[in-house]
N, C-alpha and C positions, 0 to 999 in steps of 0.2 A: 210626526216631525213638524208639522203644521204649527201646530203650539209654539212650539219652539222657536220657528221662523220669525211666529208675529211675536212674540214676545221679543228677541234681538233686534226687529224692525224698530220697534219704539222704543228699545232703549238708546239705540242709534242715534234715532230721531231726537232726541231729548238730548244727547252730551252732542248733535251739531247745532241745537239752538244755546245749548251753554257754550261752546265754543265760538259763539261769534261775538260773545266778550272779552276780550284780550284785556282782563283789567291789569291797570298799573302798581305798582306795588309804590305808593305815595311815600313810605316809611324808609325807603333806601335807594337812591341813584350815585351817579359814581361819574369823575373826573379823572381821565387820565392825562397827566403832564409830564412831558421830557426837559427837566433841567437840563437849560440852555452850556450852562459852565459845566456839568461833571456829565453830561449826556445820561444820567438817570432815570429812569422811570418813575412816576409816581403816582400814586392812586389817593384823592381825593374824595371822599364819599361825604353826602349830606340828606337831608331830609328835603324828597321834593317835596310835598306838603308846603311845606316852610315856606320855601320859594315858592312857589307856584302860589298855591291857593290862598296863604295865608300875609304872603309877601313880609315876610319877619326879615330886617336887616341883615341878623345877625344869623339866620340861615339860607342867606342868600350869598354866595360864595361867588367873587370877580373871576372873570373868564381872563383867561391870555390868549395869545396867539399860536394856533396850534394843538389848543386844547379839544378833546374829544369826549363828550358828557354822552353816557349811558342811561339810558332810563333800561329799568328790568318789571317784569311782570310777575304777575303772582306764581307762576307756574316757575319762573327762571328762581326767583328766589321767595318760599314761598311765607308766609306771614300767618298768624291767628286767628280762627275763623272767626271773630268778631270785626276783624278787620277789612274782609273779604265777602264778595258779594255771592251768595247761596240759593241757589234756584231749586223750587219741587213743582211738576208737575202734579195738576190735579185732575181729573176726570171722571165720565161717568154720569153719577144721577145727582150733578150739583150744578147750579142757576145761572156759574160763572165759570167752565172748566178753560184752563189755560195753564201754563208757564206763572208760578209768582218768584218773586225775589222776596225770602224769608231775611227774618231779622234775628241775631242771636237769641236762642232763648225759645223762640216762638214754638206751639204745640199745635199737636193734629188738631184741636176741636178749634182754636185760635185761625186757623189756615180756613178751615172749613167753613169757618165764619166769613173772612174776606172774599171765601168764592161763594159769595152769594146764600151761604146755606145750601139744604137740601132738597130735591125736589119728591114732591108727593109719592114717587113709587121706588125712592129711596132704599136698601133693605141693608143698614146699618152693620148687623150681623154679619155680612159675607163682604166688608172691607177690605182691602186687600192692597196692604203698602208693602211696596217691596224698597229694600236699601242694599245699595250698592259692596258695602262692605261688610253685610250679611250674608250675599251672593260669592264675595272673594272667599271667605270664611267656610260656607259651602260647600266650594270648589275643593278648597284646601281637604277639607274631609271626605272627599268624595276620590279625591285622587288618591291619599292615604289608603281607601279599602282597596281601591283597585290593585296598587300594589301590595296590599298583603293576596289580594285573588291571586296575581299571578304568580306569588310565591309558593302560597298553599299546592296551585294547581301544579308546579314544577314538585313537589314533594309527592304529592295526589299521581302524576303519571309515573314517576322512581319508586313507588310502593307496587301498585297495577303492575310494571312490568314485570316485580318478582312474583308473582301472583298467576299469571298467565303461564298455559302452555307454549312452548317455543313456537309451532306450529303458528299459533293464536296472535301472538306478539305484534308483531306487523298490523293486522287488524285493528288490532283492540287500539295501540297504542296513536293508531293515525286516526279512530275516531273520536277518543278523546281529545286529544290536539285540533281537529278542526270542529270539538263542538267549545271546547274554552276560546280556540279563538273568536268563534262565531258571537262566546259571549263577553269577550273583552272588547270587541266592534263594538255591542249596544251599549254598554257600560262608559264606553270614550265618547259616545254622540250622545248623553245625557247631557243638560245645561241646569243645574241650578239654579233657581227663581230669585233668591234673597229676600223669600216674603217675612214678613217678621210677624209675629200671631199676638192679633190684640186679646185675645182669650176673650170674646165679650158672649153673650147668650142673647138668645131671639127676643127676651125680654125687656133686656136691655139699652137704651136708646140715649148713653153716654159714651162719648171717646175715651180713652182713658190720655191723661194729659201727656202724652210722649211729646218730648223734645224733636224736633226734626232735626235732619241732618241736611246736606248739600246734596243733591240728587235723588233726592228720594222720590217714588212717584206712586200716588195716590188714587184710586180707583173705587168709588163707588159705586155696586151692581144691582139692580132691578130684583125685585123680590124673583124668586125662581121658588115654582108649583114643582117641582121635579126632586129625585133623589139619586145620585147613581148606586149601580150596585156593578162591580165587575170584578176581577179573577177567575177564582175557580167558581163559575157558575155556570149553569146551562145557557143561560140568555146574557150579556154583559150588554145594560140599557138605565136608560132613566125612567122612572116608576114614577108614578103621581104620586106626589107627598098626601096623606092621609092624616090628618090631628090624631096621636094615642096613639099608634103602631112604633113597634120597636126592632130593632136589627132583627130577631128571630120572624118576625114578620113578613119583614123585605126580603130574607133569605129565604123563605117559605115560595114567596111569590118567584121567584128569580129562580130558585132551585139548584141544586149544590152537583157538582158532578163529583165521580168516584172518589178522587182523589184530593177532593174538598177540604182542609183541615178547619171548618167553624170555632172554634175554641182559642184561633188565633187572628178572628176577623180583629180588623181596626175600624172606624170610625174617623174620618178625616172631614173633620167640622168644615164650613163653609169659611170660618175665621182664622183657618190656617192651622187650629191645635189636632191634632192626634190622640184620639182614646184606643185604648187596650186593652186587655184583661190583664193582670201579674197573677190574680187570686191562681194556688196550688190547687186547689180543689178543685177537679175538671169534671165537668161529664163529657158526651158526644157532643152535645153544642154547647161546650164554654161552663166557665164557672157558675153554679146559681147565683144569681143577683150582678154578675160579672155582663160582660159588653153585649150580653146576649139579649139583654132585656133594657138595655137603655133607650131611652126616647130618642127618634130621629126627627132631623128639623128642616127645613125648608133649602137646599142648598148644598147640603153632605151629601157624602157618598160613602158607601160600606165597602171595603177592598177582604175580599177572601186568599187565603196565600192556600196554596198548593200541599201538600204531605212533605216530607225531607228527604223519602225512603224510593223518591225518584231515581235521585242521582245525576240530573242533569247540570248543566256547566251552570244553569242561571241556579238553580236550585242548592248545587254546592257551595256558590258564592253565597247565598243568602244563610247556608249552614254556618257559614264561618262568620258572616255577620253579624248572626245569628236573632237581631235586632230587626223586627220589621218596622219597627217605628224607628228605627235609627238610616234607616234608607229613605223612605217618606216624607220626615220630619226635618232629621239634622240636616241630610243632605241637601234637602228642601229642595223636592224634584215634582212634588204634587201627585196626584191620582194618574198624567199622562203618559209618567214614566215607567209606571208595571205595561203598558202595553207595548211601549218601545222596546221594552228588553223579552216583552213574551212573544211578540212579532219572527 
């Protein structure tokens, strides 16, 4: 849960240094006047702009006595985002990390350039932008599985109880119920990242031109010598990265316990993307030529998932899932989250 904490600490931090622009929304302010003869209400609107900055006669509208002029802000009535002023944070391993005010239009390598460039131990690869309505988007499908879990599991204990000895009932039925609940807790204190995946490779040493958005925050990390490897493994740790070893490698090293399913490991790049195997042709470990033997790189980590034939509340949910990459990825919950929910 650590993870978790610092990551909501800066996002915190970041919308209370955006929040202490209360920008004005120059394109619409507002005049209300009570006609003196019919006691009417009236509402006058005009372009501050006009008046104010540009001081245009003819949008510069005479006050009376008793008049009450409204200025509104972006937030009260909200306007174009060219219109409007778009903050991203940048940090990490750049010359210049801070708060910028972006301009329509402008792109990650464009931004990167204003903060100074990059600094020499830079590791391009393992960037890591998260956006704020990638994170809401997240949420939204993250909340979706949870209530199809606690449907299934309401269907999952009315099957079991015709199933059980009457004697048994009681038993069986109150431990089922307090291990779904146990896993509906971990499954609510997950937090969505909203990382968005530049797909890029260790090779690679260009941004791809993404558009930013208003809130977006940008993070640049230090090459990492390490690889994690954790699930179903005997050790869950980070290994020294080796040039030329492949997930069969690192699970070699790491070592699989009983209930291991290898054939279903994933590969969660350092850039955010998710490999898998789909290939039908399986051995004991994974398809030939499938995720078994793909090249690991400087900053991944290998996630081994568990057998199905458990039965447990975490393991039934991920049955109906059934998508390990649809928990990981979509939900965008990263490598931290299999230990929250196996905790």
């Amino acid at each position: 849960m650590e993870g978790r904490a610092t990551a909501l600490d800066e996002r915190e931090l970041f919308n209370q240094v955006k929040n202490l622009f209360n920008e004005i929304n120059w394109d619409y302010a507002l005049i209300e006047r009570l006609d003196p003869q019919t006691l009417k209400p009236q509402l006058i609107s005009f372009n501050l702009r006009d008046a104010v900055v540009d001081k245009k006669p003819s949008g510069n509208p005479e006050l009376k006595p008793g008049d009450v002029v409204t200025i509104f802000s972006v937030k009260d009535i909200p306007v174009s985002l060219n219109k409007r002023a778009q903050f991203v944070r940048v940090g990490g391993e750049v010359n210049k990390p801070g708060v910028y005010q972006i301009e329509p239009g402008e792109t990650l390598p464009q931004l990167l350039r204003r903060a100074g460039g990059l600094t020499a131990t830079a590791y391009l690869y393992g960037t890591v932008l998260t956006r704020e309505s990638v994170r809401k988007q997240q949420k939204v499908n993250l909340d979706q599985a949870i209530r199809r879990f606690e449907a299934d599991s309401s269907s999952q204990l009315a099957a079991a109880s015709q199933n059980v000895q009457d004697a048994d009932k009681a038993t069986v039925l109150a431990q089922s119920q307090a291990a779904q609940r146990q896993t509906l807790a971990r499954l609510r204190a997950l937090e969505p990242t909203g990382r968005v995946s530049l797909e890029l490779s260790p090779s690679r040493t260009i941004l791809p031109d993404l558009l930013l958005e208003d809130g977006d925050q940008v993070t640049i990390p230090y090459r990492s010598d390490s690889v994690g490897v954790f699930g179903a493994v005997l050790s869950e740790s980070s290994l020294i990265h080796r040039e030329g070893l492949s997930v069969r490698n690192y699970l070699n090293r790491a070592g699989l316990v009983r209930d291991a399913e290898p054939s279903q490991a994933l590969i969660i790049r350092a850039d955010g993307s998710v490999e898998g195997d789909t290939s039908s042709a399986r051995t004991l470990w994974g398809a030939l030529g499938g995720v078994m033997d793909k090249s690991v790189y400087p900053g991944d980590s290998i996630f081994v998932p568990e057998k199905i034939d458990r039965r447990t509340g975490y393991i039934q949910f991920m049955q109906g899932a059934k998508d390990w990459t649809q928990l990981i990825y979509q939900f965008g919950l990263g490598a931290a989250a299999y230990k929250t929910l196996k905790n």
